[in-house]
N, C-alpha and C positions, 0 to 999 in steps of 0.2 A: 911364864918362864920361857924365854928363849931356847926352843931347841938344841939351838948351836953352844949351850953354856954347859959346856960339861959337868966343868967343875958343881956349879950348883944341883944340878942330876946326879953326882957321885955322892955329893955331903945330903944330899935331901933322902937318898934310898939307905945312907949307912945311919943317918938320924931313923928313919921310920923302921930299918930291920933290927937296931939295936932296942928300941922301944918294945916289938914285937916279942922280942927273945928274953927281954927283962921282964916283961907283963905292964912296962907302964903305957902301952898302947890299949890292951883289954881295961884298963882301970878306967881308962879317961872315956873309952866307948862307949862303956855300960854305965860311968857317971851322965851321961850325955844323953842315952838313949834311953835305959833301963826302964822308967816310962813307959815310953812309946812302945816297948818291946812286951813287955808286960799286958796290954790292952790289947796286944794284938791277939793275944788269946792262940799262942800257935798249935796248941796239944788241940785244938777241937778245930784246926783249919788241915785242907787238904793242901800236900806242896808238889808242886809243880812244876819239874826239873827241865828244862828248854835251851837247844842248841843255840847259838850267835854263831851265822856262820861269817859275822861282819867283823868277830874280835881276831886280833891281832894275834897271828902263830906264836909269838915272842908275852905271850898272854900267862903267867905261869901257874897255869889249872892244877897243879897237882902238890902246891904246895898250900895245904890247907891250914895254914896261920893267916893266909891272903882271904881267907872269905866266910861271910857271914852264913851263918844252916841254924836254920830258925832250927832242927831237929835236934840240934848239939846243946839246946839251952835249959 
């Protein structure tokens, strides 16, 4: 994508936050991954929470529908 295309950066973030809010973003993740997530066995793995100080201020950490916690599962 073109940085400079806003338009398709406006319609791409109001598609993925509407998904998000409706849950058909979690349906298709865990169709996708549920597997993989599964084998990983997380209840008997240690996690290991690590700063990026490379990521971008405009990075939005604290809105936890943005991020996977193997610990929430």
């Amino acid at each position: 994508m073109n940085k400079n295309n806003t338009a398709l950066h406006a319609a791409i973030n109001l598609g993925l936050n509407r998904a998000i809010d409706d849950g058909s973003f979690d349906l298709i993740f865990h169709k996708i991954f549920a597997n993989v997530l599964a084998k990983a066995n997380f209840a008997q793995r240690k996690v290991f929470y690590l700063q990026n100080n490379f990521m971008s201020e405009q990075t939005p950490l604290n809105d936890k529908r943005l991020w996977f916690s193997p610990l929430n599962q």
